[in-house]
C-alpha positions as CSV (number, residue, x, y, z in Angstrom):
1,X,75.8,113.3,75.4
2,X,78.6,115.4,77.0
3,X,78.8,113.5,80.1
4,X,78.8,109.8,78.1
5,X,81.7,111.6,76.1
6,X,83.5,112.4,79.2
7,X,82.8,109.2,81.2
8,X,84.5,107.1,77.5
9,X,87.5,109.3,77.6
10,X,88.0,108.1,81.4
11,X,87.5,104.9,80.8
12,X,89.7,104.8,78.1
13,X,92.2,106.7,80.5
14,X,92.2,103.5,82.4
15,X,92.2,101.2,80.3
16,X,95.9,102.7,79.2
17,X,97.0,102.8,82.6
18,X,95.6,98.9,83.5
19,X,97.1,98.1,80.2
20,X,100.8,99.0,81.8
21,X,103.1,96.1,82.4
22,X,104.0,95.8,86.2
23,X,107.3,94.7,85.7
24,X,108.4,98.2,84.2
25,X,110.2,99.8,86.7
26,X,109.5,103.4,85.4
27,X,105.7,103.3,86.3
28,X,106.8,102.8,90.3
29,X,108.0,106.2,92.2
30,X,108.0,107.2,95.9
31,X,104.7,107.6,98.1
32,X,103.8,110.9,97.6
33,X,100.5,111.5,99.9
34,X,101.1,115.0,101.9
35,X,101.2,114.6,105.5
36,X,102.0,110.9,105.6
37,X,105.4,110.1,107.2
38,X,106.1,107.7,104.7
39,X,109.2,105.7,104.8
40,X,111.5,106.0,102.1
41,X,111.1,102.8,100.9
42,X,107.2,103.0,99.8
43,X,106.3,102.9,96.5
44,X,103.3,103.4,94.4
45,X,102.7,103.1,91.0
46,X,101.7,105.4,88.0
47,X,98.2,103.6,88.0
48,X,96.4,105.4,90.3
49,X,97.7,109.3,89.3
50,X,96.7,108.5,85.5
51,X,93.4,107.5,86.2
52,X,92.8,110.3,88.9
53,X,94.4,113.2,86.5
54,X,92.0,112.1,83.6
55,X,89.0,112.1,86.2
56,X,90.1,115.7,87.5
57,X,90.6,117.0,83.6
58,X,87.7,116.2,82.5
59,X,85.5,117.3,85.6
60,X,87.2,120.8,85.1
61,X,86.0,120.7,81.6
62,X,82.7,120.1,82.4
63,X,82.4,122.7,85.2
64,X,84.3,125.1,83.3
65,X,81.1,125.1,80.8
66,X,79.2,126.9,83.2
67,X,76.1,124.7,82.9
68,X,75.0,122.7,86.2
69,X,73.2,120.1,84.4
70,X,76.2,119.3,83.0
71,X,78.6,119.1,85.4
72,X,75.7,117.2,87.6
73,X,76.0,114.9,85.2
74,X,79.8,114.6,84.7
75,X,80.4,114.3,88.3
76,X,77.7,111.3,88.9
77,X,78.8,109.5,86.3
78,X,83.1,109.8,87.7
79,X,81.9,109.0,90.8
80,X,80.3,105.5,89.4
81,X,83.3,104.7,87.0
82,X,85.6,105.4,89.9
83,X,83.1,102.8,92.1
84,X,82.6,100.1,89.6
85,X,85.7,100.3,88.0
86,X,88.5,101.4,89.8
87,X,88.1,100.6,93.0
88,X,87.3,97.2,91.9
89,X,90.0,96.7,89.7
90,X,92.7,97.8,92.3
91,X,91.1,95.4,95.2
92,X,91.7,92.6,92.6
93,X,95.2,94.1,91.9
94,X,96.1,93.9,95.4
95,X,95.0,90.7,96.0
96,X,96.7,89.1,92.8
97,X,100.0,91.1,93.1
98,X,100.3,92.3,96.1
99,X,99.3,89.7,98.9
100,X,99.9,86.6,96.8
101,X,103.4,86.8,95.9
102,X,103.8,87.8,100.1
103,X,102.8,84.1,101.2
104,X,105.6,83.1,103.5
105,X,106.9,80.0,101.9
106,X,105.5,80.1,98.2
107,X,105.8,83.9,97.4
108,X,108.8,86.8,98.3
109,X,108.5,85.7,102.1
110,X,109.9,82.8,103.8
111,X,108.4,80.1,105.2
112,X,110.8,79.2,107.9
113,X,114.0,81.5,108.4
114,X,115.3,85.5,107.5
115,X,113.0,86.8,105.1
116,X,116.6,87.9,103.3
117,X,118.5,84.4,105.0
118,X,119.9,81.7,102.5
119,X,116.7,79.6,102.7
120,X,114.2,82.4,101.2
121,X,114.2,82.1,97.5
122,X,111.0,84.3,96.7
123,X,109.4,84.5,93.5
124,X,112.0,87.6,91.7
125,X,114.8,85.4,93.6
126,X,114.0,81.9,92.1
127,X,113.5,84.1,88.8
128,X,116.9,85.4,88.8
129,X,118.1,81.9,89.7
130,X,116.9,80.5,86.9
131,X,118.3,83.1,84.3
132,X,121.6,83.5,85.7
133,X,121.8,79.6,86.5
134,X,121.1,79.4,82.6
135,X,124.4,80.9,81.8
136,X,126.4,79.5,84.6
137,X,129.6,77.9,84.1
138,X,130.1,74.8,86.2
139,X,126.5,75.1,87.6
140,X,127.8,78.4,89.9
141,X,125.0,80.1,92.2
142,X,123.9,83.3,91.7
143,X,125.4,86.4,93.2
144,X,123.9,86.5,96.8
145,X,123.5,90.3,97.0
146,X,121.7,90.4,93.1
147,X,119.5,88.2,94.7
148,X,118.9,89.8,97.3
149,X,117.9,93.1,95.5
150,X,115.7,91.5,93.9
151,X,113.8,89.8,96.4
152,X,113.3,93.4,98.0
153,X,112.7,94.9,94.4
154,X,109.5,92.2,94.2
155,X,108.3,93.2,98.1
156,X,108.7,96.8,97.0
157,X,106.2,96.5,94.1
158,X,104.1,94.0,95.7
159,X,103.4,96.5,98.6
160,X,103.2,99.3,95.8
161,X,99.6,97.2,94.7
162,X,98.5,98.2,98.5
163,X,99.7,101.6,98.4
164,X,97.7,102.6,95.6
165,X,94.3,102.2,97.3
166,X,95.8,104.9,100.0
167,X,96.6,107.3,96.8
168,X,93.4,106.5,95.7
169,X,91.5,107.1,98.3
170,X,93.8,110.8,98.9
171,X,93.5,111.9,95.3
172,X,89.2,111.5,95.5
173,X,89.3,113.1,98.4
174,X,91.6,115.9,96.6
175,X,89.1,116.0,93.6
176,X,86.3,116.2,96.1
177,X,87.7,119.2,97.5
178,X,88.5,120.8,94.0
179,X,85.0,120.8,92.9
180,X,83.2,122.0,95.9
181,X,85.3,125.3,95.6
182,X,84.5,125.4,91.9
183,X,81.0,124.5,93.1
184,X,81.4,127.7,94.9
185,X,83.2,130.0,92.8
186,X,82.0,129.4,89.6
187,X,78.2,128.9,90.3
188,X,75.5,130.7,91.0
189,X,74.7,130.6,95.1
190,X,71.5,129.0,96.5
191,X,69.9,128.0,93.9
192,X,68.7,124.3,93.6
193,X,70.6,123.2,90.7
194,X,73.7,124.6,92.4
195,X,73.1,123.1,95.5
196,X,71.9,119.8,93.4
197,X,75.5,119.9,91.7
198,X,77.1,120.1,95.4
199,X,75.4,117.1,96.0
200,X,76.6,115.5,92.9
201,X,80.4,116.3,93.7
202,X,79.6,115.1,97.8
203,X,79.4,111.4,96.0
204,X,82.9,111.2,95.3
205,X,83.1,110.9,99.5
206,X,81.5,107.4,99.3
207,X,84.3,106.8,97.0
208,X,86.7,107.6,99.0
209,X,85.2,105.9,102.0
210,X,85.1,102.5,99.3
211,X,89.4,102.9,98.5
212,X,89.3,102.6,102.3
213,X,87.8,100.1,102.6
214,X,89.2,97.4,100.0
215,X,92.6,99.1,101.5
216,X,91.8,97.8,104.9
217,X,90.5,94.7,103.7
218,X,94.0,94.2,101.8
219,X,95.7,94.6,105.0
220,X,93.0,91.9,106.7
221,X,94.0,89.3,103.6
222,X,97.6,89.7,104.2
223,X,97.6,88.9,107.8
224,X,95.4,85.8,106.9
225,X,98.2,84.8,104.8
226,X,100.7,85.5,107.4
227,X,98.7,83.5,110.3
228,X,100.3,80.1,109.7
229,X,103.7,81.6,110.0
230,X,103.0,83.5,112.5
231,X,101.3,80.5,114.6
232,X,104.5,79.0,114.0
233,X,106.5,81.8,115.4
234,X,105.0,81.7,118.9
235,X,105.0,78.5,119.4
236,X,109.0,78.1,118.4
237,X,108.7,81.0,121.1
238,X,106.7,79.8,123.8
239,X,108.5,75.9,123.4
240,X,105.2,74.6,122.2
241,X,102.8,72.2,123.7
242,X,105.2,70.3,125.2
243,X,107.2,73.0,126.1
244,X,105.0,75.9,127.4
245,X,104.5,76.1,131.0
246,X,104.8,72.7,132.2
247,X,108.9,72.0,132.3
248,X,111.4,73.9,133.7
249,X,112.6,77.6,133.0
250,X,115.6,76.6,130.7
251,X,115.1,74.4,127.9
252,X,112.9,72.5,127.0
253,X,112.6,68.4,125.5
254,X,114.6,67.8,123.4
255,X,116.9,70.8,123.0
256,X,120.3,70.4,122.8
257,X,123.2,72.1,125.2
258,X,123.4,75.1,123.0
259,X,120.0,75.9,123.5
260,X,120.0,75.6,127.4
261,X,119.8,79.4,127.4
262,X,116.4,79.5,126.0
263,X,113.7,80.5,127.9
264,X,110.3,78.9,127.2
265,X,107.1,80.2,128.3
266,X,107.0,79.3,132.1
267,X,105.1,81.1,135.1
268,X,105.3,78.3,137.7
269,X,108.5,80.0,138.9
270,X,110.7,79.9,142.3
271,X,113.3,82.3,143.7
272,X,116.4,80.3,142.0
273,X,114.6,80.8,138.7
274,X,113.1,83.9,138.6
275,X,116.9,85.4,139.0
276,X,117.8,82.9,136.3
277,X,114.9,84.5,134.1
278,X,116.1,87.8,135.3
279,X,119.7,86.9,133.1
280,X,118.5,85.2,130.2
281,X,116.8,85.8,126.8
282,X,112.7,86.2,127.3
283,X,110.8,84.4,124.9
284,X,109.2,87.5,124.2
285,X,112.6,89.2,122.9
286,X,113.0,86.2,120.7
287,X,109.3,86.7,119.9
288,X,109.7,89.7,118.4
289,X,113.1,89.7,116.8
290,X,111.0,86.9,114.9
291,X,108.3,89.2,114.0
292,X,110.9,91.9,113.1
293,X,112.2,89.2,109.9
294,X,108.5,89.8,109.0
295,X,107.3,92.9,109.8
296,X,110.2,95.4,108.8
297,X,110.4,94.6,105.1
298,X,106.5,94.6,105.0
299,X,106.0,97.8,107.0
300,X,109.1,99.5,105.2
301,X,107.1,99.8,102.2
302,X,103.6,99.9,102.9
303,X,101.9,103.4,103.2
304,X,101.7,104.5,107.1
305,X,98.9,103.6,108.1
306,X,98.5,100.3,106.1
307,X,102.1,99.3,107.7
308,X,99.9,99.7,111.5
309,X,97.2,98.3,109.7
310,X,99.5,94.9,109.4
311,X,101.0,96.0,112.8
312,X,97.9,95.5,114.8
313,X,96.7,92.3,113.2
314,X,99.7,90.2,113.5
315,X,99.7,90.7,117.2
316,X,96.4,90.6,117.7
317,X,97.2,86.9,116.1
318,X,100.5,86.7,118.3
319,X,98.3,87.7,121.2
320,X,95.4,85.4,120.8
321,X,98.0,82.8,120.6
322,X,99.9,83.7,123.7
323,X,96.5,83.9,125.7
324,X,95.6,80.0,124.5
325,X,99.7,79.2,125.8
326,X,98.7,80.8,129.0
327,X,96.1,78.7,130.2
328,X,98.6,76.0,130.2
329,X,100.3,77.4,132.7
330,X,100.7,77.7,136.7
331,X,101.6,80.9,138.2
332,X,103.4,81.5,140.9
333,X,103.6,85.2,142.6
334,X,107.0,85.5,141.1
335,X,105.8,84.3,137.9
336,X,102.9,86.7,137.8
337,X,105.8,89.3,137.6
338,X,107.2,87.8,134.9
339,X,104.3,87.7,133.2
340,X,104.0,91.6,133.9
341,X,107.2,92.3,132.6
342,X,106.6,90.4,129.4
343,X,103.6,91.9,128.8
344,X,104.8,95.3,129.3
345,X,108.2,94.6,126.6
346,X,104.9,93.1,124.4
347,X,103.5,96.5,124.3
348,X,106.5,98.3,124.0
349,X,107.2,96.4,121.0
350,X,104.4,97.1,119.4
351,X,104.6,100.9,120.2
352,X,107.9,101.0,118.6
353,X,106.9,99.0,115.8
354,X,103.5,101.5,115.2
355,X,103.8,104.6,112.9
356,X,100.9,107.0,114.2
357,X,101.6,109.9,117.0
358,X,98.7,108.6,118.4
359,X,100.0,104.9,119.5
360,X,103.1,106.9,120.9
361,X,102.0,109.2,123.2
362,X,99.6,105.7,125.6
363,X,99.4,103.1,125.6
364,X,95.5,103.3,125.7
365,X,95.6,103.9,122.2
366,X,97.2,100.7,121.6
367,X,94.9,98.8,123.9
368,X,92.0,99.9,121.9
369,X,93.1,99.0,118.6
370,X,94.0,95.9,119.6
371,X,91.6,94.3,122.0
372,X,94.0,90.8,122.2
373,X,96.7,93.3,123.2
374,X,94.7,94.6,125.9
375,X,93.4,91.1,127.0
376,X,97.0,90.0,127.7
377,X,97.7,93.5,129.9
378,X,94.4,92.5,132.3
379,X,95.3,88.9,132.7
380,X,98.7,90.8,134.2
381,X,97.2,92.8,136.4
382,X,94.7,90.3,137.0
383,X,97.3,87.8,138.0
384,X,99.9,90.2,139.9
385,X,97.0,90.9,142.7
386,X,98.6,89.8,145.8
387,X,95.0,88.9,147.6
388,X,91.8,88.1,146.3
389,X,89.8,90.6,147.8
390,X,91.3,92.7,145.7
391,X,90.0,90.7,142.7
392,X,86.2,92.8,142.3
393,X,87.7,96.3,143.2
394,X,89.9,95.7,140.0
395,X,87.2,94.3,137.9
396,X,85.1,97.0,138.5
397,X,87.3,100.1,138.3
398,X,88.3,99.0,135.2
399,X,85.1,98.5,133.4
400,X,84.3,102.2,134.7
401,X,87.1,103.3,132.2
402,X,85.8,100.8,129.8
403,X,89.2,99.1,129.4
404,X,88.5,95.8,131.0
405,X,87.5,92.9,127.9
406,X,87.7,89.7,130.7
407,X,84.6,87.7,131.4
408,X,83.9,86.4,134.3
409,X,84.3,83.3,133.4
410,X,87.6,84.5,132.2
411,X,89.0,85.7,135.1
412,X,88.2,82.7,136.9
413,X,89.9,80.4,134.8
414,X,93.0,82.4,135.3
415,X,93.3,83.1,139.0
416,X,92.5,79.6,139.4
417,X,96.3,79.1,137.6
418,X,98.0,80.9,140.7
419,X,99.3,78.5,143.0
420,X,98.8,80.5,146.0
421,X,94.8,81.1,145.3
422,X,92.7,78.4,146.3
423,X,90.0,77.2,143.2
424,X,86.9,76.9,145.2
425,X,87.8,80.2,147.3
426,X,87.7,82.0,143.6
427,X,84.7,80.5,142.4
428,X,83.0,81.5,145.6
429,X,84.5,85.2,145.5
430,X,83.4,85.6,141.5
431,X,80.0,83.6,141.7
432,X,79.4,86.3,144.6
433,X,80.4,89.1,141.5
434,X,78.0,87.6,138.8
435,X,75.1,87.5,141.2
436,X,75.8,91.2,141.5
């Protein structure tokens, strides 16, 4: 009867802290997991800390009885409310709050200029609008920099919804901890019902493992949402269908004189324009300053490793699209350095963009958390070989250090695109490989 008692007063710990409106500012206050370099504009909410404190309480108070049945009991049952109920509730929380109001063009996030430019009107902003436009005199706009405020206010608390699963997941593993050492100081050792209640308290881990989860699958379901502007962001970049590897290095169709400075995606490049190239914009720079109207605000407030989390999946979108723009196009020797080159800003880009130590100190890292990435960087080096003889000795060292992701097939379809390699001389050299 104890541990029903217990399991009612969480529950009823929750149900307060669900009850909370999320439009009161005084339940949001700064990420405050240890040993995250959290930027100081990520948020979380009240939610999560209430319902872990009444969980930790009443665990104490069952192990400070002294009787193992009991706290067995206590800590099985927190570990299923915690399951069914919390981590539940704070997926669907995310999802509701959190991605939702982030849909470029219907939510906080615009669907076709600066997140904060005069075209975005998120959801706080067309608020605002229409309670200040309700006292206007003479039908006067609303004060640009309220606005604005507000707009990052509502990304704030929308990324706050994501945050939480991190806190979650940090304060289980915190209680976890907790009761193994009052497992161990306030128990008898090696008996069965001790080591029965150690087993009891090692099921919060699961938990833990499940806040993960849903927080990774968060991250997944906002870079869904983000695809279509995204899409639309590389192919403004690369010049689009049309545009993309076909015309000439400047311009494009239908571009006026102002734009004759922009460089389109284009490989099939002489002397003259490669040192034209060399003096103009990339379409990867523009490419990412794009990205940048996108990713800051996002990754500004979302938890470290949620912010890579978003990081790695909208270029592994960007890069899947650059790969299908690149099979469009003929490369030259010059443009196979070009290609290099814009790989390589690519990757620095996303290094700078990436929170973890680990992404900074190789590149590797970065390869292998995003496989599209890494595609990109072999159809490079795959291109920038100067004779085809080369083409196996490549291939093959590079699978020794398991960082080559090209088929075959793959690797035929783009050295057939240099203009300077002959088609049937690299089928014969890579039919030769496969029959290897």
């Amino acid at each position: 009867y104890y541990s029903t008692i217990e399991s009612c007063l969480l529950l009823a710990s929750m149900q307060r802290a669900f009850s909370i409106s999320p439009n009161d500012p005084r339940q949001y206050s700064p990420l405050g997991i240890m040993g995250e370099k959290a930027t100081s504009g990520a948020l979380q909410t009240s939610l999560v800390e209430t319902s872990l404190f009444a969980a930790r309480r009443g665990s104490q108070r069952a192990f400070a009885t002294g009787h193992t049945g009991t706290a067995s009991a206590v800590a099985n049952q927190f570990a299923d409310c915690l399951n069914s109920v919390l981590v539940q509730y704070l997926s669907r929380r995310a999802e509701e709050m959190g991605i939702n109001p982030l849909k470029p063009g219907e939510g906080l996030l615009t669907g076709s200029a600066s997140i904060f430019g005069t075209t975005s009107l998120g959801r706080a902003g067309r608020q605002a609008h229409q309670s200040v436009m309700g006292h206007a005199v003479g039908g006067s706009g609303i004060d640009e920099k309220q606005r604005q405020a507000e707009i990052k206010e509502g990304i704030a608390w929308a990324c706050a919804t994501l945050n939480d699963l991190e806190v979650a997941a940090h304060h289980t593993q915190g209680l976890e901890r907790l009761l193994s050492q009052s497992v161990d100081q306030g128990f008898p050792p090696n008996t069965h019902e001790t080591e029965q209640l150690r087993m009891c308290v090692k099921s919060l881990g699961p938990v833990a493992e499940a806040f993960k989860l849903a927080s990774d699958q968060a991250v997944e379901s906002l870079v869904s949402v983000l695809k279509p502007r995204i899409r639309a962001i590389v192919s403004d970049s690369v010049g689009g269908d049309k545009e993309a590897g076909f015309s000439s290095v400047i311009g494009g169709g239908g571009k006026s004189s102002t734009d004759r400075h922009a460089v389109r995606m284009n490989y099939d490049l002489d002397e003259e324009a490669y040192q034209l190239l060399e003096v103009s914009e990339s379409y990867i720079s523009r490419l990412c300053t794009s990205l940048d109207e996108i990713l800051v605000p996002l990754c500004h407030h979302l938890a470290p490793r949620l912010a890579d989390g978003l990081v790695l999946g909208v270029l592994g979108t960007v890069s899947m699209r650059l790969e299908v723009s690149l099979k469009k196009c003929r490369f030259t020797s010059l443009g196979a350095l070009s290609l290099d080159s814009d790989m390589r800003d690519l990757v620095n880009y996303a290094k700078h963009r990436l929170v973890s130590s680990e992404f900074n100190s190789s590149n590797v890292a970065v390869y292998r958390a995003c496989t599209p990435l890494s595609r990109l960087v072999q159809i490079a080096k795959l291109m920038n070989l100067d004779d085809l003889e080369d083409v196996l000795d490549l291939i093959s060292s590079s699978k020794r250090k398991g960082n080559w992701d090209l088929k075959l097939e793959d690797s035929k379809a783009y050295l057939s695109l240099r203009v300077e390699f002959e088609a049937d001389r690299v089928s014969q050299l890579l039919r030769i490989a496969d029959d290897e």
